[in-house]
N, C-alpha and C positions, 0 to 999 in steps of 0.2 A: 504493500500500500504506500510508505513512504520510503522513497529510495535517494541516497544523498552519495553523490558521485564526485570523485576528486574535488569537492570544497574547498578552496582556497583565501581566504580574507585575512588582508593586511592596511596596516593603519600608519598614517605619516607623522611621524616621529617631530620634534620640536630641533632636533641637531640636523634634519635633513635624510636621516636614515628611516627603512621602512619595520614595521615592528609585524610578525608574521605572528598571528594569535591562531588560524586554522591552517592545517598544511595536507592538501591532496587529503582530507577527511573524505570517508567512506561509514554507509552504514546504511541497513536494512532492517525495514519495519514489516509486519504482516499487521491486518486489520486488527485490534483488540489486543497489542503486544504492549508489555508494561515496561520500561527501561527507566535504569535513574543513571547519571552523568556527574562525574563526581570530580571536582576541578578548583583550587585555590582561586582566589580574585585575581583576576586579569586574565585566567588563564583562557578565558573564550566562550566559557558558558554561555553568558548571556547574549551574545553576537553570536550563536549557530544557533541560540533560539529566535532573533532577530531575524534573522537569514531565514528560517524554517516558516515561518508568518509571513515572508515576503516583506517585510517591515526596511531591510537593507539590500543594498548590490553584492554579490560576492567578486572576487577579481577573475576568481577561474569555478569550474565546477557545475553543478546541477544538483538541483532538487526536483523531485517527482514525487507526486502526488498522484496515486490511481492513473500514471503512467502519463500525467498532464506534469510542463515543466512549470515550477512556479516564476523562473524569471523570464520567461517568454509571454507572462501575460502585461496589460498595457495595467497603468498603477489603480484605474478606478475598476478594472477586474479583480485585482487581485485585493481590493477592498471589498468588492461583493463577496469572495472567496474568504474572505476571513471571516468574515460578519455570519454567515451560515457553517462555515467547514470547523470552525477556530473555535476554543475556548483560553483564555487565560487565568493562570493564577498567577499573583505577585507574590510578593515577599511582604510589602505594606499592601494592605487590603484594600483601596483606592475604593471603597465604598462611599457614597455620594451620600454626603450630610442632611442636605437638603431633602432626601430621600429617607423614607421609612423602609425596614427589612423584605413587605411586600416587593413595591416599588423598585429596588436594589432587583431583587432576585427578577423581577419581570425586564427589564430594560434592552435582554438579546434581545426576548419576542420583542419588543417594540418595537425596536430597529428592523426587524424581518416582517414588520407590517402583520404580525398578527392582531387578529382582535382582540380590543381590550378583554372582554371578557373571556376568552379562551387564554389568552397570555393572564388573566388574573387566577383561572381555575388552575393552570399548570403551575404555574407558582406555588400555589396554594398546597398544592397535591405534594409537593417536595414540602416547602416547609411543616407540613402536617406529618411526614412519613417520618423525617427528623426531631422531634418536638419543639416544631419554633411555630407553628403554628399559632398560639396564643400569643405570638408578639410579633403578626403580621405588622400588626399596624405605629409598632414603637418604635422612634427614631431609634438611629443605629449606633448613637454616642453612650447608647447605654448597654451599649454589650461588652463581655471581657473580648480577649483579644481569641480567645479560642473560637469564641461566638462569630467574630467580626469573624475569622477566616472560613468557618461552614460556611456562611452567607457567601461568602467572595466565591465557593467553592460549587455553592448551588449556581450562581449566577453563572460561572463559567458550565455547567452542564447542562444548562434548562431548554435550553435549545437542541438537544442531541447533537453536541458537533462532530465531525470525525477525528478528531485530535483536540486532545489537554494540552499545552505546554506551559509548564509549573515552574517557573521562577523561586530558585530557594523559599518553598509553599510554609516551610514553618521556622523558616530563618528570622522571625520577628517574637516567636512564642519563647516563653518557657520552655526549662526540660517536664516539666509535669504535662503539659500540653502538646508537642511534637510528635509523639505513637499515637495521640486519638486522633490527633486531624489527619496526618499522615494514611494512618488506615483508612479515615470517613474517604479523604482521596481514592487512596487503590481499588476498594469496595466498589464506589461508588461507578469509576470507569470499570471495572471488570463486570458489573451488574449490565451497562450500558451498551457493551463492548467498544470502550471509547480508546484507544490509542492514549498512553498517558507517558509523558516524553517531561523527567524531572530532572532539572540540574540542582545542585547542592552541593555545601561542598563538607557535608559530614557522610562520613564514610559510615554511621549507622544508621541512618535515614538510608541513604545506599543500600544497605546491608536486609532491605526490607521488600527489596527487590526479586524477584528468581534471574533479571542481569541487570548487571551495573558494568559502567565503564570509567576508567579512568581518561580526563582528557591532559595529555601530556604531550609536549610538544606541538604542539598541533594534531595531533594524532590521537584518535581512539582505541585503550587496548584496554581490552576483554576482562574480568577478572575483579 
């Protein structure tokens, strides 16, 4: 389903020199496959999630998607493509103040022109499945940060997309809080069969994985 072929992205440096963070990256997805990506800051994580949403150029290489290449689409394609295909989690939950938990969680549908009421039942249906049902309607300043991340988590799923990409998803929680949301995560795409594509850079959040990869060098190895 996603196929990433000699990836190459490099970044221009302040001395004039180029600073290579993906080098001839390869890697293979089948539809409903779970992987986490395990990498120090800087090392490129979050520029081969960039890259994977269409969100950047790469210098060399390809992505495939269901055998469609993502940089061969024109930039307001490949924003249709994300908006239906895509889901995100952050690191900061980038939940919308102004917004109540309902609201929050309906926003894909919105964007994808469903009806309100159908986008408010489907909302509805998650939040109720999770117990946040009783606080559809409460601003979202009042939840712990566990809370705030189901939310961010539901939002990225409500739409069925074909792919998660997880931005260090509990790099902002406690250690008491990182194995529950982390699992609400995996559960929840392997329920879905959502493709769920996490970088991080704790090797036991990884370790929660059936693969992880280390990105080193530019390169992905196994293990």
């Amino acid at each position: 389903m996603v196929e990433i072929k000699g990836l190459t992205k490099s970044f221009q440096q302040t001395q004039g020199q180029r600073l290579v963070v993906l080098d001839d990256l390869s890697l293979s997805l089948q539809e409903g496959d779970q992987v986490a990506i395990v990498g120090e800051s800087g090392s490129g994580k979050s520029t081969l999630l960039h890259l994977i949403a269409g969100l950047d150029k790469a210098d060399a290489g390809e992505i495939f998607v269901d055998q469609i290449s993502i940089f061969s689409m024109s930039p307001s394609d490949q924003a249709r493509w994300r908006r239906k295909n895509l889901g995100i989690v952050f690191q900061f939950y980038h939940l919308l103040p102004e917004l109540n938990l309902l609201e929050n969680v309906m926003l894909p549908l919105m964007l994808l022109n469903y009806p309100n009421e159908q986008a408010k039942d489907m909302a509805l249906e998650l939040l109720g499945r999770f117990g946040l049902k009783n606080r559809a309607y409460d601003p979202v300043y009042g939840l712990s940060g566990g809370e705030m991340q189901r939310v961010a988590i539901l939002r990225a799923v409500v739409h069925r997309p074909r792919i998660i990409l997880a931005d260090e998803p509990t790099g902002n929680l406690d250690l008491s809080m990182q194995d529950r949301v982390m699992e609400f995560l995996i559960d929840l795409c392997k329920e879905m069969t959502i493709t769920l594509i996490t970088v991080t850079h704790s090797r036991h959040i990884a370790g929660m994985f059936k693969r992880a990869f280390v990105l080193e060098g530019g390169r992905l190895v196994e293990g």
